[in-house]
N, CA, C and O atoms as CSV, one atom per row, in Angstrom:
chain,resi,resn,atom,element,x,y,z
A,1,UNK,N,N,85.228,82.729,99.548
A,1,UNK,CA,C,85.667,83.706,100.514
A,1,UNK,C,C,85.777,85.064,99.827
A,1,UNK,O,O,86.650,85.076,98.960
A,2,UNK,N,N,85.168,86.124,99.979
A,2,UNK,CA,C,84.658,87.624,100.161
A,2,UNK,C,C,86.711,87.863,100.084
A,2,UNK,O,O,87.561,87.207,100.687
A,3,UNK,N,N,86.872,88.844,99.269
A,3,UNK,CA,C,88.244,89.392,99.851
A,3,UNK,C,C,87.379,90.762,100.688
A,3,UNK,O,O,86.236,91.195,100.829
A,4,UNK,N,N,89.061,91.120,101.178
A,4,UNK,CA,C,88.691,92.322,102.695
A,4,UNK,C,C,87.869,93.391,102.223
A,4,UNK,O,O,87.115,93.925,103.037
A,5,UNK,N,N,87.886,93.670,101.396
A,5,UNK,CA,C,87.836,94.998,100.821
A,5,UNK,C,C,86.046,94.765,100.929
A,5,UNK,O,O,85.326,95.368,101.725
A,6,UNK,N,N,85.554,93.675,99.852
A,6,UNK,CA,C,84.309,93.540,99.425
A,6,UNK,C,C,83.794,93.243,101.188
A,6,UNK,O,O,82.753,93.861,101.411
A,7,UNK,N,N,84.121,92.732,101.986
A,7,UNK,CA,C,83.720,92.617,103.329
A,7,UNK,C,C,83.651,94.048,104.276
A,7,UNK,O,O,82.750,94.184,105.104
A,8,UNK,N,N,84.825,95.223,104.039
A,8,UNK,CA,C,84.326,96.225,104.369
A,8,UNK,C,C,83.746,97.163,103.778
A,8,UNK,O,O,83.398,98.183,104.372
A,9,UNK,N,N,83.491,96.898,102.110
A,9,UNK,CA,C,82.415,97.922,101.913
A,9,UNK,C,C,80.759,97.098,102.557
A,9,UNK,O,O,79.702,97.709,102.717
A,10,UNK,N,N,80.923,96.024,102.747
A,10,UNK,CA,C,79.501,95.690,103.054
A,10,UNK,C,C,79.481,96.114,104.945
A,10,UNK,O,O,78.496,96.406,105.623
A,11,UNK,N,N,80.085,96.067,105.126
A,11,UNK,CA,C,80.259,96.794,106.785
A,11,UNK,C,C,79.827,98.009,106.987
A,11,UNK,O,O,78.974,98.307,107.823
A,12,UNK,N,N,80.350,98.723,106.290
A,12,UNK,CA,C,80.096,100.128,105.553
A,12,UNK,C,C,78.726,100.494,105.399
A,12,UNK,O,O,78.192,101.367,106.082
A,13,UNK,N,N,77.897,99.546,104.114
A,13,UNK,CA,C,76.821,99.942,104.027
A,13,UNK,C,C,76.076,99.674,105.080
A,13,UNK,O,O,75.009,100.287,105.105
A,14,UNK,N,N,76.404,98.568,106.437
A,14,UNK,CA,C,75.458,97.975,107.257
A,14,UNK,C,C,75.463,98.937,107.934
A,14,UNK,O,O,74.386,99.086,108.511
A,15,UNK,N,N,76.540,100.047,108.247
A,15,UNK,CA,C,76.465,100.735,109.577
A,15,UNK,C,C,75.610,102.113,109.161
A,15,UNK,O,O,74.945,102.791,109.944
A,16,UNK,N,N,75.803,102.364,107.681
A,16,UNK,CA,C,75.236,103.794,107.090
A,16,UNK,C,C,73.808,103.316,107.258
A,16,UNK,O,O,72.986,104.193,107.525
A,17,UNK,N,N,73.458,102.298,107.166
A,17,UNK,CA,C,71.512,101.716,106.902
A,17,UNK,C,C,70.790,101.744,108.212
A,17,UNK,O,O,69.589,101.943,108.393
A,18,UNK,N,N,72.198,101.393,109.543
A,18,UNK,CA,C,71.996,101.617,110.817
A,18,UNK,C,C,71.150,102.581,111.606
A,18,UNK,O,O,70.141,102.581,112.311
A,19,UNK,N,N,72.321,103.633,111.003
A,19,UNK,CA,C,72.534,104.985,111.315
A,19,UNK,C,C,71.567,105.718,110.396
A,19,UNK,O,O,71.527,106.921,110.652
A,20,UNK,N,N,70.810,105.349,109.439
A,20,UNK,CA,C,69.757,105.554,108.335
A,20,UNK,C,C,70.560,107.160,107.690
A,20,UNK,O,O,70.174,108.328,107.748
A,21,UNK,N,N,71.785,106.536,107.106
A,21,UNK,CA,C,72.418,107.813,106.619
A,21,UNK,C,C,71.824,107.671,104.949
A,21,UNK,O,O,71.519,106.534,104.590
A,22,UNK,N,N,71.716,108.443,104.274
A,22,UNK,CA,C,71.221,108.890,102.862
A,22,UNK,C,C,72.476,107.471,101.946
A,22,UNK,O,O,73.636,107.058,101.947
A,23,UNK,N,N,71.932,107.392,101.688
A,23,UNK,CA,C,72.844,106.731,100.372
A,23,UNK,C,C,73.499,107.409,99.530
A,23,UNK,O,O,72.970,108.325,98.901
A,24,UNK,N,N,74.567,107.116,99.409
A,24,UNK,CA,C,75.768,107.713,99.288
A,24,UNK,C,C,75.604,107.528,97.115
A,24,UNK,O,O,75.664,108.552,96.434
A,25,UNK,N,N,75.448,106.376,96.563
A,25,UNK,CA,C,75.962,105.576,95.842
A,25,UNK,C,C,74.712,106.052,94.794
A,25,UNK,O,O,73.578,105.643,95.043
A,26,UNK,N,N,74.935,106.882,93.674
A,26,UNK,CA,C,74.104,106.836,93.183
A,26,UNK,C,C,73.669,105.653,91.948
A,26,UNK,O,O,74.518,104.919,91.442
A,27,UNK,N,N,72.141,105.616,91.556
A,27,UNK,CA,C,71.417,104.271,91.301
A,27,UNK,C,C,72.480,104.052,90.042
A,27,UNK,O,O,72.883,102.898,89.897
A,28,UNK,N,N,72.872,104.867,89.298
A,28,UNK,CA,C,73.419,104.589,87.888
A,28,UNK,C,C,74.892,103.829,88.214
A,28,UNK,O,O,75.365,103.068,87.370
A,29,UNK,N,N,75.550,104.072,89.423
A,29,UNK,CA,C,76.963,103.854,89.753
A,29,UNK,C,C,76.906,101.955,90.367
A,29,UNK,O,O,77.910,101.268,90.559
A,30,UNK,N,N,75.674,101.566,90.529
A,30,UNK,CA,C,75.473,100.101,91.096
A,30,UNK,C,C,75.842,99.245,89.677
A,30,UNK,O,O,75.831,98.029,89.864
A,31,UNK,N,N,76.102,99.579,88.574
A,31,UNK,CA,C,76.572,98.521,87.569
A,31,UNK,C,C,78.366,98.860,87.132
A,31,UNK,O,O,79.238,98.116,86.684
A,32,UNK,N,N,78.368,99.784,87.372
A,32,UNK,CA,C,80.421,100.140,87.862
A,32,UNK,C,C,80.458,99.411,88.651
A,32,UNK,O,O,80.859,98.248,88.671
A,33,UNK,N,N,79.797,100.398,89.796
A,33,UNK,CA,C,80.706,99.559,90.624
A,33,UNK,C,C,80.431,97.745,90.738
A,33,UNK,O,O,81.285,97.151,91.396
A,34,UNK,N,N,79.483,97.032,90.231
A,34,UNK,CA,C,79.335,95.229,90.407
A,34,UNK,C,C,80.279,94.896,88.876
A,34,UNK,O,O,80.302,93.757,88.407
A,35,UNK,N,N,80.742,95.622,88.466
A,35,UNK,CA,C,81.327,95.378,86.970
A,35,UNK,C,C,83.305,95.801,87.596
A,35,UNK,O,O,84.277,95.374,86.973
A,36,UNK,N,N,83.405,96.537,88.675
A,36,UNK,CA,C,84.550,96.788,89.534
A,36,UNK,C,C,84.776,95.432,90.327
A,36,UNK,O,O,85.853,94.875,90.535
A,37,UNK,N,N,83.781,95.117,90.637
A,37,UNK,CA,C,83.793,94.057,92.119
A,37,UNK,C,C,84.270,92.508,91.008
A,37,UNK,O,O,85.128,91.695,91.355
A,38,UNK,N,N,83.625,92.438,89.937
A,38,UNK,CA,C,83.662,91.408,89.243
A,38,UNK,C,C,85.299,91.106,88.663
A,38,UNK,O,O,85.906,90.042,88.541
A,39,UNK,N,N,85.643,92.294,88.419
A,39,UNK,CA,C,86.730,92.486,87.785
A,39,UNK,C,C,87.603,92.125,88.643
A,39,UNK,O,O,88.372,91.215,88.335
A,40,UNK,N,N,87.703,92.795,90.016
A,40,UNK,CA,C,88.397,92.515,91.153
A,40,UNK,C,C,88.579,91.248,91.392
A,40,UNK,O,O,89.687,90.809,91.698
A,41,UNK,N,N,87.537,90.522,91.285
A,41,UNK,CA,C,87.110,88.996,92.120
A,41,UNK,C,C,88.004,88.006,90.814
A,41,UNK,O,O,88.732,87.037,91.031
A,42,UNK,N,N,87.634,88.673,89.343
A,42,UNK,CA,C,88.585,87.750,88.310
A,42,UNK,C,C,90.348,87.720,88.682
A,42,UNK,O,O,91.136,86.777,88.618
A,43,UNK,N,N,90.569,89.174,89.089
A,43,UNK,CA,C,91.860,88.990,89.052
A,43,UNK,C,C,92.675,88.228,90.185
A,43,UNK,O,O,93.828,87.800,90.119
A,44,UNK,N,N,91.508,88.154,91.552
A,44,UNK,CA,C,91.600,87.426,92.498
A,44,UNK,C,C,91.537,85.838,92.202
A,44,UNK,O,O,92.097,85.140,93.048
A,45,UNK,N,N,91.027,85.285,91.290
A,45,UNK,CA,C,90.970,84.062,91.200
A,45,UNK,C,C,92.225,83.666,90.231
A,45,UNK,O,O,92.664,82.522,90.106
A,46,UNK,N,N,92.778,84.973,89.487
A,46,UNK,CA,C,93.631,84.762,88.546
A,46,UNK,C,C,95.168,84.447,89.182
A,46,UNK,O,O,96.083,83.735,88.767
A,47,UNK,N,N,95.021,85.365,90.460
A,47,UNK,CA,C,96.307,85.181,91.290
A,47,UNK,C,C,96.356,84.079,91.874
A,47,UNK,O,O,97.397,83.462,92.098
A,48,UNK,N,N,95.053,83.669,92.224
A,48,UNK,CA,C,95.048,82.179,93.414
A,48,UNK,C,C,95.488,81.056,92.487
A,48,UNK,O,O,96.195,80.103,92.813
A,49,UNK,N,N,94.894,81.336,91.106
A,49,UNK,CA,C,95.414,79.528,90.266
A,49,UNK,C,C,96.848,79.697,90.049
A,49,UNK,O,O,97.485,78.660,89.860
A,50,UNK,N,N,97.517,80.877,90.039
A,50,UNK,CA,C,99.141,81.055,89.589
A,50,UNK,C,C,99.947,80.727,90.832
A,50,UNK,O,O,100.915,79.968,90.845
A,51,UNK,N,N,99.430,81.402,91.917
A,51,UNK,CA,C,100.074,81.247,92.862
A,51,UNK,C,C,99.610,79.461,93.747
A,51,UNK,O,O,100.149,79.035,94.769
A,52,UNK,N,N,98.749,78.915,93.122
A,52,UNK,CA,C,99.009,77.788,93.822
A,52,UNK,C,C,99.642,77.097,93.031
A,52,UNK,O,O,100.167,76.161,93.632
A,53,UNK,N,N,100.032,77.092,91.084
A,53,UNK,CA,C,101.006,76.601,90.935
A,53,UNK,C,C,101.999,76.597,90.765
A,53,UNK,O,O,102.654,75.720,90.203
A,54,UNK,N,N,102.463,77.889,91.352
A,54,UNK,CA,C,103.517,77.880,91.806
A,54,UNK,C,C,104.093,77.210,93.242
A,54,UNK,O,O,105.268,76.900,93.436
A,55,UNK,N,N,103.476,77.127,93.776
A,55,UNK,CA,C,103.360,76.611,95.066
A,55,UNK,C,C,103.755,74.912,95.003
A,55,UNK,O,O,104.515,74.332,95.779
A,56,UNK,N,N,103.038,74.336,93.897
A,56,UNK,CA,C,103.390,72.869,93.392
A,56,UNK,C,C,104.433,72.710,92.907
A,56,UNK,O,O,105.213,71.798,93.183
A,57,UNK,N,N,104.678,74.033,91.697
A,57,UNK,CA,C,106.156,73.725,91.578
A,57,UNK,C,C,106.871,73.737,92.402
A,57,UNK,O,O,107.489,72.675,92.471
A,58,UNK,N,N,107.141,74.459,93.142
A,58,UNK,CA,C,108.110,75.003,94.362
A,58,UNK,C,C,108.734,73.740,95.280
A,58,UNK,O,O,109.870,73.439,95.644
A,59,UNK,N,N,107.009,72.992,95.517
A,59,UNK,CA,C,107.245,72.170,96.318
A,59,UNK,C,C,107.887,70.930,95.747
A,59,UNK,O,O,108.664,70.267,96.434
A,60,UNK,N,N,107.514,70.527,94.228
A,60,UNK,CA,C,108.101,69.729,92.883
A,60,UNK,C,C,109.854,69.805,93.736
A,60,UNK,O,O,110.404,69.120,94.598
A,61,UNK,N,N,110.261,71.052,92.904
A,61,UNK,CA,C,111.384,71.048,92.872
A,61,UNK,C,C,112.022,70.686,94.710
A,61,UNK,O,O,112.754,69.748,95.027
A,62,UNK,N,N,111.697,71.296,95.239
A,62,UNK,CA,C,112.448,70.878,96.527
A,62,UNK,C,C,112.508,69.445,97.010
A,62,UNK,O,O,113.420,69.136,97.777
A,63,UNK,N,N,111.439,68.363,96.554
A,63,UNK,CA,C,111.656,67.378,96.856
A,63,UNK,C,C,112.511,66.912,95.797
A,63,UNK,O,O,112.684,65.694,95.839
A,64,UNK,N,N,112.996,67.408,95.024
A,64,UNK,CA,C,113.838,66.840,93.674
A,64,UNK,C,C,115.175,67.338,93.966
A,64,UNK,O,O,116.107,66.961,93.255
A,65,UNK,N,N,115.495,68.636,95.522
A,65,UNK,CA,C,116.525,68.705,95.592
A,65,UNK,C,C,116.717,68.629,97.497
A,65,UNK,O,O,116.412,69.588,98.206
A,66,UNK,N,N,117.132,67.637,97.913
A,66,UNK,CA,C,117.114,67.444,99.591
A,66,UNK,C,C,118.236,68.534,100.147
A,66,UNK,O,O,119.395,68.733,99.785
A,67,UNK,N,N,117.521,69.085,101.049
A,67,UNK,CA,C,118.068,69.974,101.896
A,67,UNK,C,C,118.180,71.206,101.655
A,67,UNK,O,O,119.009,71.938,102.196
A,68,UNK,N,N,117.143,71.638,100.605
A,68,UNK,CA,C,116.690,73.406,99.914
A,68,UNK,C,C,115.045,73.025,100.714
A,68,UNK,O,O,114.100,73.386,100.012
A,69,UNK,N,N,114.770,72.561,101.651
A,69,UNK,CA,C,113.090,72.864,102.008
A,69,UNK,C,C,112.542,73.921,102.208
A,69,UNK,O,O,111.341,74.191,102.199
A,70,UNK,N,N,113.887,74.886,102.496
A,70,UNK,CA,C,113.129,76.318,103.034
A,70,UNK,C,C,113.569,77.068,101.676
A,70,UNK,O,O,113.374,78.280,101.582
A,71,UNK,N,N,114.079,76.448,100.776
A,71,UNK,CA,C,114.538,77.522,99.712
A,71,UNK,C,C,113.495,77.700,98.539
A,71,UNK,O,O,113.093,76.600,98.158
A,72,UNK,N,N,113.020,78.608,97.955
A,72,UNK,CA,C,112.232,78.838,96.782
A,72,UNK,C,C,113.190,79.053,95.615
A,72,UNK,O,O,113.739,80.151,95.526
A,73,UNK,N,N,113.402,78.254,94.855
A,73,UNK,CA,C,114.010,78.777,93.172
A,73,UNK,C,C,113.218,80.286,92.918
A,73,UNK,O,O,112.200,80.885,93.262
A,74,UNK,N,N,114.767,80.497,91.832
A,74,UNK,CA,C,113.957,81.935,91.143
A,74,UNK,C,C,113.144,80.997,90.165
A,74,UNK,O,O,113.290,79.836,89.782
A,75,UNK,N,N,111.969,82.280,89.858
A,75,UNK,CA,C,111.095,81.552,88.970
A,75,UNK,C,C,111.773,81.028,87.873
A,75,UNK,O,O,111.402,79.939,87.436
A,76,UNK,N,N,112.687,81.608,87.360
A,76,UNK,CA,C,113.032,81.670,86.020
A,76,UNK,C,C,113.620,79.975,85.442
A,76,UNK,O,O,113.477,79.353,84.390
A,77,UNK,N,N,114.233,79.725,86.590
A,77,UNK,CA,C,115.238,78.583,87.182
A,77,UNK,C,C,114.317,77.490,87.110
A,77,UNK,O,O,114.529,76.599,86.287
A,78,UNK,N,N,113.083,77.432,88.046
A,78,UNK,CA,C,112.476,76.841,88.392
A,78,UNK,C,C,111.467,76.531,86.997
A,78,UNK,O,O,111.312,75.393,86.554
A,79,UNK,N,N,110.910,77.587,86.486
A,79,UNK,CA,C,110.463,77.134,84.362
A,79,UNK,C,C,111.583,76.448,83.438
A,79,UNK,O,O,111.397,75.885,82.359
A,80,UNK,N,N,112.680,76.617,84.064
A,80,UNK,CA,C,113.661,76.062,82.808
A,80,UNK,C,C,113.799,74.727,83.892
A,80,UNK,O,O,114.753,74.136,83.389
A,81,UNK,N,N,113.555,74.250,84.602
A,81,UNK,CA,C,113.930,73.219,85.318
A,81,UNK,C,C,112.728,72.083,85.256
A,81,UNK,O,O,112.849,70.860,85.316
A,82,UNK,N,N,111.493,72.903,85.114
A,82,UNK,CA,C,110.368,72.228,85.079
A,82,UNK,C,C,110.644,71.386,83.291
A,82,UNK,O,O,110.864,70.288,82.779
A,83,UNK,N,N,110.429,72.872,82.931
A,83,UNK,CA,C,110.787,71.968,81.281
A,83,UNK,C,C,111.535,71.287,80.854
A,83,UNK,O,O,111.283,70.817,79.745
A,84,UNK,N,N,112.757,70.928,81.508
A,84,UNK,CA,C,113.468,70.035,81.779
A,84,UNK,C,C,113.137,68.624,81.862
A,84,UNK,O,O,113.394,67.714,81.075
A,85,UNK,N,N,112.400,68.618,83.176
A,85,UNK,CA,C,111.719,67.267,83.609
A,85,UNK,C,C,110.591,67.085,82.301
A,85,UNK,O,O,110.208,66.076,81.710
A,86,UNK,N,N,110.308,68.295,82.167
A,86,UNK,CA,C,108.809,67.402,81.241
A,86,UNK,C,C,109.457,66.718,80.005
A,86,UNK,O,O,108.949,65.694,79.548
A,87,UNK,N,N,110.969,67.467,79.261
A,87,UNK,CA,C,111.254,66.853,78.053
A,87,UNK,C,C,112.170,65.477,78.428
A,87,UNK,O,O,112.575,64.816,77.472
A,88,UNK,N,N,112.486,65.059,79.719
A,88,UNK,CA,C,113.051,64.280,80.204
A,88,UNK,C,C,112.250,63.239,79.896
A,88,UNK,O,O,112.590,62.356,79.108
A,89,UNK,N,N,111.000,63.280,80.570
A,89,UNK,CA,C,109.840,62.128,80.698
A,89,UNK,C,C,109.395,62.356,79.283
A,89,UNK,O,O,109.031,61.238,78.918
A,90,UNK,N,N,109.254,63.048,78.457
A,90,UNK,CA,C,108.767,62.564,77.021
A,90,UNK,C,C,109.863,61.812,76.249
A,90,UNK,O,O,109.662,60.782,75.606
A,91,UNK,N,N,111.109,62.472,76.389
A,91,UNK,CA,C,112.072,61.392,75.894
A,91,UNK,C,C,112.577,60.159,76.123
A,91,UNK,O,O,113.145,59.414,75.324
A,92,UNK,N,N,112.248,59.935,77.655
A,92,UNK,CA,C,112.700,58.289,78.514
A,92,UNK,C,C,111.943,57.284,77.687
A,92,UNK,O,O,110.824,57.600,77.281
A,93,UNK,N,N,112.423,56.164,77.414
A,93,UNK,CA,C,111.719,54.927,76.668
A,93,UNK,C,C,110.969,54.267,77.410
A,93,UNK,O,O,111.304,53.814,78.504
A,94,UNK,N,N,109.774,54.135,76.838
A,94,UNK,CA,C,108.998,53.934,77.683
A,94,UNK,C,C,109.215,52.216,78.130
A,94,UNK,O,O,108.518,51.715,79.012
């Protein structure tokens, strides 16, 4: 999925090519700007893997505490709580 932005500059160019307006973008500026778009799209994928695990944690912890379903821990809470469980389960006998 295209974020908004990369969807309305391509809108953009469809309607200027329409309208047979001059090109705006000169030839040297097409490796900025795909070296912009790339950059963009990394930091977009960088937010989606953080924010979905956070999302696992979130959801971790609430089933570990009944009747917070609508509540989100502060993060901070929620890393010292995680690490918790993990040194829990490395220390339990197996």
């Amino acid at each position: 999925m295209k974020p908004e932005w990369v969807l309305a500059l391509e809108e953009l160019e469809a309607f200027a090519e329409r309208h047979e307006w001059p090109k705006v973008i000169e030839v040297g500026h097409g490796a900025l700007i795909k070296r912009l778009i790339d950059e963009a799209e990394e930091y977009e994928t960088s937010f989606r893997l953080r924010y979905d695990a956070d999302m696992r944690a979130i959801k971790r912890w609430q089933a570990a505490h009944p009747g917070n379903e609508l509540v989100w821990p502060d993060h901070a809470d929620m890393v010292v709580w995680l690490l918790e469980q993990l040194e829990a389960r490395n220390v339990a006998p197996a």
